[in-house]
GULUM-282296 format. One line per 3 residues: number of its first residue (from 1); for each residue x, y, z of C-alpha. Coordinates in steps of 0.5 Angstrom, whole numbers. Last residue first. Layout:
! residues N
NUM = X/Y/Z  ...
//
This chain:
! residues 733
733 = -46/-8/-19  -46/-16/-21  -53/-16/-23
730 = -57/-24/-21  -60/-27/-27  -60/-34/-24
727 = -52/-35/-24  -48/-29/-24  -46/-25/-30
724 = -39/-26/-32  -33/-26/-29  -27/-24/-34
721 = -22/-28/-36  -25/-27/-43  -23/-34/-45
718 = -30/-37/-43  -33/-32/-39  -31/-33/-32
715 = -38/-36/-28  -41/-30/-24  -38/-26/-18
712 = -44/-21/-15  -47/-27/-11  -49/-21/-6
709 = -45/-25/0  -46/-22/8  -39/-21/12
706 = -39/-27/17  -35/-23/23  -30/-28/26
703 = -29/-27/34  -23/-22/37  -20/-22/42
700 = -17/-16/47  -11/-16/49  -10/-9/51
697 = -5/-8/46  -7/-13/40  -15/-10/41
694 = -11/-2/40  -6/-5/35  -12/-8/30
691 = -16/-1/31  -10/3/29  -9/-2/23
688 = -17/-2/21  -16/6/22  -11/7/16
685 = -15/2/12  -20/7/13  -15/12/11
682 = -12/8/5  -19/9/2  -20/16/2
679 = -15/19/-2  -10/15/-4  -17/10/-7
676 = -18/18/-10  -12/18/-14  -12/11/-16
673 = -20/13/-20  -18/13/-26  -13/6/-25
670 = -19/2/-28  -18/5/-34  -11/1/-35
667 = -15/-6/-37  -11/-11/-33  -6/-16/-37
664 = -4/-18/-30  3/-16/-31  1/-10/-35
661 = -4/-8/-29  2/-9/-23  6/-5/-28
658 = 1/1/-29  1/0/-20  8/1/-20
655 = 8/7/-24  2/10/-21  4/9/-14
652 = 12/13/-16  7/18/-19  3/19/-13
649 = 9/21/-9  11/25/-14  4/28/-14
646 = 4/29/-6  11/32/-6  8/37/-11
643 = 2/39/-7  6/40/-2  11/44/-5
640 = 6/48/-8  2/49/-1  8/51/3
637 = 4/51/7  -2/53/12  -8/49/10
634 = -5/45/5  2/44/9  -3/41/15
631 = -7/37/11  -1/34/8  3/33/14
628 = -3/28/16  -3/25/10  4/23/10
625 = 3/21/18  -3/17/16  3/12/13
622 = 6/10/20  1/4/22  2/3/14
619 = 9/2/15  9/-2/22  4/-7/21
616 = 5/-10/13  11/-8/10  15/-7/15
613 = 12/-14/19  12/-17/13  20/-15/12
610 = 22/-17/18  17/-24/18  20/-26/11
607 = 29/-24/12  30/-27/19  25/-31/21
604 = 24/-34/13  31/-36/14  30/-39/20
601 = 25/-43/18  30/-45/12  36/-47/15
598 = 37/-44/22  32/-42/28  32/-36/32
595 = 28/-31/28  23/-36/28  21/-36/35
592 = 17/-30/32  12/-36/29  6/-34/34
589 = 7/-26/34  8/-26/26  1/-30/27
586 = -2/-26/31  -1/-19/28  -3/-23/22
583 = -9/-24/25  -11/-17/27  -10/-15/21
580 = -14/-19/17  -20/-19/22  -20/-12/22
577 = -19/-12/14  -26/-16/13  -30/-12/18
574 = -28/-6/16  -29/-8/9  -36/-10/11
571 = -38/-4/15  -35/0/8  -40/-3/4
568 = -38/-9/-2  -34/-12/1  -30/-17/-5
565 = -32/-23/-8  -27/-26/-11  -26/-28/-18
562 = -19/-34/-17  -13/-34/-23  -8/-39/-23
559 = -4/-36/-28  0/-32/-23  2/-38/-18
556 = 6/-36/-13  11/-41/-9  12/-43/-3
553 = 18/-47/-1  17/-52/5  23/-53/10
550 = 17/-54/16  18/-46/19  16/-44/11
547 = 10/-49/12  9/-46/18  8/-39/16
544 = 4/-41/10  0/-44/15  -1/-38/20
541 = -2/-33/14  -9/-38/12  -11/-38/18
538 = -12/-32/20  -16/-30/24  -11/-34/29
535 = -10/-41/34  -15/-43/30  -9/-49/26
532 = -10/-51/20  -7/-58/19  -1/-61/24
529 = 5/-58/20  7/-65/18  0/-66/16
526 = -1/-61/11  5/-62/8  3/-69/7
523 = -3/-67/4  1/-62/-1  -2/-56/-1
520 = -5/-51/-6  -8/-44/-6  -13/-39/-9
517 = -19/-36/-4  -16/-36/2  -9/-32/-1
514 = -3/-36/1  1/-31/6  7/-29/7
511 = 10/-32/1  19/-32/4  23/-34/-2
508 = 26/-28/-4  24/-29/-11  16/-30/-8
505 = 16/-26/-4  16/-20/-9  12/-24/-14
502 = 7/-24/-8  7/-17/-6  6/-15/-14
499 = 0/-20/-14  -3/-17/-6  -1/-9/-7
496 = -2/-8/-14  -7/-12/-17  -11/-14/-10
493 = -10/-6/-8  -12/-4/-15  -18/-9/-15
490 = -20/-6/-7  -21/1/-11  -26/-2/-16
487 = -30/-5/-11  -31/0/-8  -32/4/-13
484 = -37/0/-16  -36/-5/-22  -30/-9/-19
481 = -35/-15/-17  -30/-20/-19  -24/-18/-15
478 = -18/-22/-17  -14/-27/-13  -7/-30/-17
475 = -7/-38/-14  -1/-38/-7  3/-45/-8
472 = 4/-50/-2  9/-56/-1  14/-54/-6
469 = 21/-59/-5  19/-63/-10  19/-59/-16
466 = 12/-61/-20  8/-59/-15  10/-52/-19
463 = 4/-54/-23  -2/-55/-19  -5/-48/-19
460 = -4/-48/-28  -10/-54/-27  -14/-52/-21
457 = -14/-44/-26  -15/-47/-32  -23/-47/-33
454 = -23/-41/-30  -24/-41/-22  -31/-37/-18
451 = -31/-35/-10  -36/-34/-6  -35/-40/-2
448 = -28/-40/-1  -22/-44/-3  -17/-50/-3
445 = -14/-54/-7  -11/-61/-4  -6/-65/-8
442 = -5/-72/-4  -12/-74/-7  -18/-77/-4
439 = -20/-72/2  -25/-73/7  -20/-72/12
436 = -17/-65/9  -24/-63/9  -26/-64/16
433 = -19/-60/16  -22/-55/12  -28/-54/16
430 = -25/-54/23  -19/-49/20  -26/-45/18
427 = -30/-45/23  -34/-50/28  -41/-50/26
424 = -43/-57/26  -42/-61/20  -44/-63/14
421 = -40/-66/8  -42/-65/1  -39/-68/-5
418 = -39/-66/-13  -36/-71/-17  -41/-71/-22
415 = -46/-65/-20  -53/-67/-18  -54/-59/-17
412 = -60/-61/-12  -54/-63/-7  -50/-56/-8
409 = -57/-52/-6  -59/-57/0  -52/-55/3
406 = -52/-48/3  -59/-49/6  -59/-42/9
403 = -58/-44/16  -51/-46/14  -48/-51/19
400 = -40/-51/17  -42/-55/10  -36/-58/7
397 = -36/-57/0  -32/-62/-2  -30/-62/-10
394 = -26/-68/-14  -22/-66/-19  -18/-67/-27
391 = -16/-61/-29  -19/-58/-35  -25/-55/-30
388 = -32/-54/-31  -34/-57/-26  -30/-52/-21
385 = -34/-46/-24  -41/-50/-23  -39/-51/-16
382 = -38/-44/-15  -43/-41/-18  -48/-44/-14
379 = -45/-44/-8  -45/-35/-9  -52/-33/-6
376 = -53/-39/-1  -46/-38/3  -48/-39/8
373 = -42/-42/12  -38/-46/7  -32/-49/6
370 = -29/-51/0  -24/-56/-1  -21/-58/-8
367 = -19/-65/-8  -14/-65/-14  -13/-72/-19
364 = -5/-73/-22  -3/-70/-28  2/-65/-27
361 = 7/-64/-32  15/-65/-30  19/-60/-27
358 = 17/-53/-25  18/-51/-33  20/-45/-36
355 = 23/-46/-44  19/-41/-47  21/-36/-41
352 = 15/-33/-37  17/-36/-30  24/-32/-30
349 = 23/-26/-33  16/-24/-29  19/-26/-23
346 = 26/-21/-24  21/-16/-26  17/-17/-20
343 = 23/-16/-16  26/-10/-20  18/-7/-19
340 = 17/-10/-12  23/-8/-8  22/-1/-11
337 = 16/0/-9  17/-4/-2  24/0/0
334 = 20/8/-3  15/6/2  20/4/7
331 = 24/10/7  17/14/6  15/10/13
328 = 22/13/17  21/19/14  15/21/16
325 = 17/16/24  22/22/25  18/27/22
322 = 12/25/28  18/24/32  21/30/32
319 = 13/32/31  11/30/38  18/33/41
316 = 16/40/38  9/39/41  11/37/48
313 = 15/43/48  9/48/48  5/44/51
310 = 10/45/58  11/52/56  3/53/56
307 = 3/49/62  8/52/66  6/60/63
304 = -1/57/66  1/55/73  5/62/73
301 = -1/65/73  -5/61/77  -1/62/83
298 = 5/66/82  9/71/77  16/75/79
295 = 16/82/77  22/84/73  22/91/71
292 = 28/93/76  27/100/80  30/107/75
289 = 37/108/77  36/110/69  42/105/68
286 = 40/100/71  32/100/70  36/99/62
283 = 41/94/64  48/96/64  55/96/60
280 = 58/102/64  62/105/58  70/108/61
277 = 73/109/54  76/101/56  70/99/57
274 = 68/101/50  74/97/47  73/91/51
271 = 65/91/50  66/92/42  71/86/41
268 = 68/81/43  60/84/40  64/84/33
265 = 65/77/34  58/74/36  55/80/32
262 = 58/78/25  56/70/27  49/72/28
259 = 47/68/22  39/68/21  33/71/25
256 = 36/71/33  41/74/37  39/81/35
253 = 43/88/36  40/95/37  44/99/42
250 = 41/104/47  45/110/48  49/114/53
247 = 53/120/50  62/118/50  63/123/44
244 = 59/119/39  56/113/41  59/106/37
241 = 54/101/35  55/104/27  62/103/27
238 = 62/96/32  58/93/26  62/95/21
235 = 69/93/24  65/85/24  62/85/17
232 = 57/88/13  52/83/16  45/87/14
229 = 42/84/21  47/87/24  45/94/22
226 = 49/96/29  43/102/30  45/107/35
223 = 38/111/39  34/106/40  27/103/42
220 = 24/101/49  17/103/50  16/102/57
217 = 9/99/60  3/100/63  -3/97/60
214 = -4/105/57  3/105/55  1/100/50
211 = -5/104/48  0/111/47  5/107/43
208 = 0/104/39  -3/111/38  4/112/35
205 = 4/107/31  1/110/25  1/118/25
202 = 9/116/25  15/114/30  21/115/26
199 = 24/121/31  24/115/36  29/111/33
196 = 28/104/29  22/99/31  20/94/26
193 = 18/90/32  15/94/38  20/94/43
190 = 16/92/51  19/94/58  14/92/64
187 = 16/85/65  13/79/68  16/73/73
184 = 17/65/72  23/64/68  20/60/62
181 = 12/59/64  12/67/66  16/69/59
178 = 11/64/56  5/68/59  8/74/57
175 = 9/74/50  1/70/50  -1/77/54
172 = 2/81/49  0/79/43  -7/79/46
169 = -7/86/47  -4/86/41  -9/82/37
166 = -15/85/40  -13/92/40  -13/91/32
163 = -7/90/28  -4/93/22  1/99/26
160 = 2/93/31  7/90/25  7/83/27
157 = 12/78/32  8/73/32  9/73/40
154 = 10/81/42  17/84/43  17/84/50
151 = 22/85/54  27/82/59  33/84/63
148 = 40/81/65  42/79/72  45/72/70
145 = 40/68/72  35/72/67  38/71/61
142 = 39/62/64  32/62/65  30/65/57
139 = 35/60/55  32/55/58  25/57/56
136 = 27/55/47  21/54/44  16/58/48
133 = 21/63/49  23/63/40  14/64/39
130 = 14/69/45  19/73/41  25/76/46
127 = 27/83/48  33/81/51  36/87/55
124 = 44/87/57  49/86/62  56/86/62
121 = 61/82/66  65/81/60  67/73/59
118 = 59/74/61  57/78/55  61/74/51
115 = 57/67/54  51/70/53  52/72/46
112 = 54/65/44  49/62/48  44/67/44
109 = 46/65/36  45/57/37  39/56/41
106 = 36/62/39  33/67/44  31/71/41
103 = 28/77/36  32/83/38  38/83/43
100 = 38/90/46  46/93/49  44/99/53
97 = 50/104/54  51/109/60  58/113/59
94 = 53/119/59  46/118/61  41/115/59
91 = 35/119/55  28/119/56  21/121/53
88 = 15/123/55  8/123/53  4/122/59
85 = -3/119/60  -3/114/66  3/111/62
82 = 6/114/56  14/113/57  18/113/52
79 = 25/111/53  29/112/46  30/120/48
76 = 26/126/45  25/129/40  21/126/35
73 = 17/125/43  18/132/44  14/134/38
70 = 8/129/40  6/125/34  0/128/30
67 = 5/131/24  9/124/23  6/122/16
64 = 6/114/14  11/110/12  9/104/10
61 = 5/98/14  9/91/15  5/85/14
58 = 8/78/16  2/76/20  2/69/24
55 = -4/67/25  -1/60/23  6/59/22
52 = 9/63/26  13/57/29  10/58/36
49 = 4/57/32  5/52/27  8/47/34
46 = 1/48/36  -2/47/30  3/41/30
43 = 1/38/37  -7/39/35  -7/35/29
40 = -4/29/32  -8/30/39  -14/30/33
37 = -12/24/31  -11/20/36  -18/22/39
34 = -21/20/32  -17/13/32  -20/12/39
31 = -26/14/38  -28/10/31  -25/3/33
28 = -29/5/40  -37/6/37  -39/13/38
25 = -45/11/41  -52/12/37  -53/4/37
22 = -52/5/45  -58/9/45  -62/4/41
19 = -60/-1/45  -62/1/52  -69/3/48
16 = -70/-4/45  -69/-6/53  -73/-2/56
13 = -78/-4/50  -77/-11/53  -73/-15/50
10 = -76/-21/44  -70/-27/44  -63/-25/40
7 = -60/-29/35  -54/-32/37  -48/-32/30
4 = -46/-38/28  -38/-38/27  -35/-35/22
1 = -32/-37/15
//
């Protein structure tokens, strides 16, 4: 139902060629949700990043033959100096001793050791991963304001041996812009990573050597490995960290790359002991009485390292809470799963017993309101679907100013106990309510346009009135044109998310919604809660919302099964699930007050409008971050386990939707194409929910969009319960 669409008066050809460009726009719903998305994707392949999971390179070269290496290189000391061509080593002095950490900062292993090194008053030399310093640029600050040095280690941490010039000389750029964004200044020493003595330098590596000294840097090995990373204990760390005979070394140790708790005791122990030999605990530049190897950054330069330090922890934030929200939205996922399968058993149970009755049979005549805005293509069947009914009825289409000749149709059928009642275009709630007026009988049954009913569908709706505290009853739709994939795909989200939903609700007393196409209300129920109301889009969620804040049970109906008409081209189904969407935002905002009252109004406060506002608005809302986590481990890992989380996740939907099926005593062959619905389908419901937040965020309005009908629901073949072929031969694909 929609208002009366303007036709637009002849424009100039200026004016065609204006709109023709503005066709060609990107629409807004398409933009927004793109450019979040692609903001999405890009925090986390910047977080891959500065987690080596991507362009990381974890290849380390053999050994290889060292016979082109200099002999004063194998020789000579752990400085190698091979700037402006030279190919020189040096070696500290004696009681000088360099402690070097590898592969930091680390949040938990680095403050450790600075706080020993502290307790001491000595000085070391970090060589830091561009990758832990974007991550972690405190630490990094905190190293250099208490007077230790940086090098670099490169930013992945690769074997350079492997790479070209081009990767290393942009490892070493991005390992200092990432030293520039976390403490504002430049170094000139460098350690390559899988580095050990410099008598192990190799054909391979040493003309990496000779290239970085060409960028002007000092390569820093060792010359006393501590083989911490090995963990051997803490009295075999400070054996093989110690110098013989009081020479000068430069030691090996990590702060960061597994448990450093070895190091962190041994380094205690180590310090006191050597100190007390006479060993000075310096920097390299220190030691060698050589000018510091900091350089402080400024300008554009540090500008850079600032604002890539800055992406950097923007991105680690954005997915704490884009775990954060994955976890909550599985919670809920696996909640409403398993929400639905013990409670639709429960239903099942209770309303399948022999001996279920909602109280004594009903009898009575119905009215049956069908509003229609042209609805040419489908009225036909609809009319002739509710003569064909075993309960006694009245029909009102009410005609909302069809240009179509809606109306002229139902006249010419001649049909007994078929009323037509004509209006001005005013939308649906008016239509209904001119219907409600209009009506005869105190049960009303309303529907939609391009809808069809079996012969007991009035019938098997109309029962639980039986209860006298049932003010409104929720029919089972169905999608009648499911032949086409579309149609099929919206047949799995009606069996399964909408029937299961509802037998759901129904146990916990608190129907969010009665379908537009199938529901039944009392009329005095109807006028105490003023009628249907257009302050939403959707009405049919607002009514039952007020029925509920009336006192009024609402119950479902699973035999009273209703064939729809579903969208049957993407830009239809946007339109259909947008106002959907956007609508129940606006009922849950309108029935919020709710929450606060008591009794029955309060009770749907609290236990239905928390959990349709889960299920609903906040789950799907966070859903795509399940799809967004596995693009990403599918690109870049680990595949097999994502792919195994999708399939269990999957299954669980499959199981659900199987029972759905049974429940609904639905052909299994229709859950074929489940995986591709998972796929595909679920992302354009996705952006139809971001689209429905954005318009409810900035306040936008939304109008009524009138989708355009094919007449591809049929009369319910008899007995079969499934829709046949239209009236006047038209297909149903």
């Amino acid at each position: 139902m929609a208002t009366r669409s303007h036709r637009p008066g002849r424009a100039t050809r200026a004016q065609g060629g204006s709109r023709n460009r503005s066709r060609r726009r990107l629409p807004l719903r398409l933009l927004l949700p793109l450019l979040v998305l692609v903001a999405l994707m890009a925090m986390l392949m910047l977080r891959g990043y500065v987690h080596s999971e991507i362009l990381a390179d974890h290849r380390v070269g053999p050994p290889a033959s060292s016979d082109r290496v200099p002999k004063d290189i194998l020789e000579g000391g752990p400085v190698i100096d091979t700037r402006e061509g030279r190919a020189t080593s040096l070696d500290l002095p004696d009681r000088e001793l360099v402690l070097t950490f590898d592969d930091g900062p680390d949040p938990m292993w680095t403050p450790k050791i600075l706080d020993v090194l502290k307790k001491h008053d000595a000085h070391a030399v970090f060589f830091i991963t561009g990758t832990m310093a974007s991550r972690h640029p405190d630490l990094v600050q905190r190293m250099v304001d208490e007077g230790h040095e940086i090098g670099l280690h490169t930013f992945n941490h690769p074997d350079l041996s492997l790479q070209s010039r081009n990767r290393i000389d942009w490892e070493l750029s991005q390992n200092q812009l990432a030293l520039a964004g976390a403490a504002g200044i430049r170094t000139s020493l460098f350690r390559p990573p899988y580095s050990s003595f410099s008598h192990n330098i190799d054909n391979n590596t040493w003309p990496v050597t000779r290239y970085i000294g060409s960028k002007g840097y000092l390569t820093v090995v060792n010359n006393t490995d501590s083989e911490d990373w090995r963990r051997p204990g803490v009295n075999q760390i400070i054996r093989n960290s110690t110098p013989k005979n009081g020479e000068g070394a430069i030691v090996l140790m990590h702060d960061s790359g597994g448990d450093r708790s070895q190091t962190v005791a041994a380094l205690d122990r180590y310090i006191t002991g050597l100190k007390g030999t006479g060993y000075r605990f310096n920097t390299l530049t220190a030691a060698l009485n050589a000018p510091s190897a900091h350089t402080p950054v400024a300008g554009l330069e540090s500008l850079k390292g600032e604002a890539w330090v800055f992406l950097v922890q923007a991105s680690e934030k954005t997915t704490d809470i884009l775990v954060a929200g994955l976890a909550v939205v599985g919670v809920l996922v696996f909640a409403r799963l398993g929400l639905m399968l013990i409670l639709s058993v429960a239903h099942s149970r209770r309303v399948r017993r022999r001996n279920f009755r909602w109280g004594d049979p009903v009898t009575e005549p119905v009215s049956v309101l069908v509003p229609a805005y042209n609805e040419a293509k489908c009225i036909e069947q609809t009319v002739r679907s509710l003569v064909a009914s075993d309960h006694p009825i009245e029909v009102l289409v009410i005609d909302d100013g069809s240009s179509d000749g809606t109306a002229r149709i139902v006249e010419d059928l001649d049909l007994p106990g078929v009323r037509v009642v004509r209006q001005l275009n005013a939308g649906k709630p008016a239509a209904l309510n001119r219907g409600i007026a209009n009506a005869k009988y105190d049960l009303i049954v309303m529907m939609d346009g391009d809808t069809v009913f079996e012969p007991a569908t009035v019938r098997e709706l109309v029962q639980p009135f039986g209860d006298p505290r049932v003010g409104a009853v929720a029919g089972n739709a169905k999608v009648g044109n499911r032949n086409r994939l579309i149609g099929a795909w919206q047949h799995i989200e009606y069996v399964m998310g909408f029937n299961l939903d509802r037998r759901m609700y129904d146990v916990l007393r608190c129907m969010p919604t009665i379908p537009g196409a199938v529901g039944a209300f009392r009329r005095s129920a109807l006028e105490r809660v003023g009628g249907m109301s257009d302050d939403t889009l959707a009405e049919d969620t607002d009514i039952t919302m007020a029925m509920h804040r009336d006192g009024w049970h609402v119950v479902y109906a699973e035999k009273a099964i209703a064939w729809t008409e579903a969208p049957e081209s993407v830009q239809q189904l946007w339109s259909q699930r947008y106002r959907w969407s956007y609508g129940t935002m606006q009922a849950i905002w309108k029935h919020r007050r709710s929450v606060l009252d008591r009794g029955h109004s309060g009770r749907f406060g609290r236990v239905g409008l928390p959990l349709v506002s889960m299920f609903m608005v906040v789950a799907p809302l966070l859903a795509p971050l399940i799809d967004v986590f596995l693009l990403y481990g599918l690109v870049f890992g680990p595949t097999e386990k994502t792919i195994g989380a999708w399939l269990g996740v999957l299954a669980v939907q499959a199981v659900c939707a199987a029972y759905a099926f049974h429940l609904d005593k639905e052909r299994m062959t229709h859950l074929i194409s489940l995986p591709l619905q998972q796929l595909l389908y679920r992302q354009l419901m996705y952006v139809v929910l971001l689209q429905s937040w954005i318009t409810a965020l900035t306040g936008g309005r939304l109008r009524w969009q009138k989708l355009r009908r094919t007449g591809a629901v049929g009369l319910p073949g008899p007995g079969s319960g499934t829709p046949r072929q239209p009236v006047g031969g038209r297909s149903a694909t």
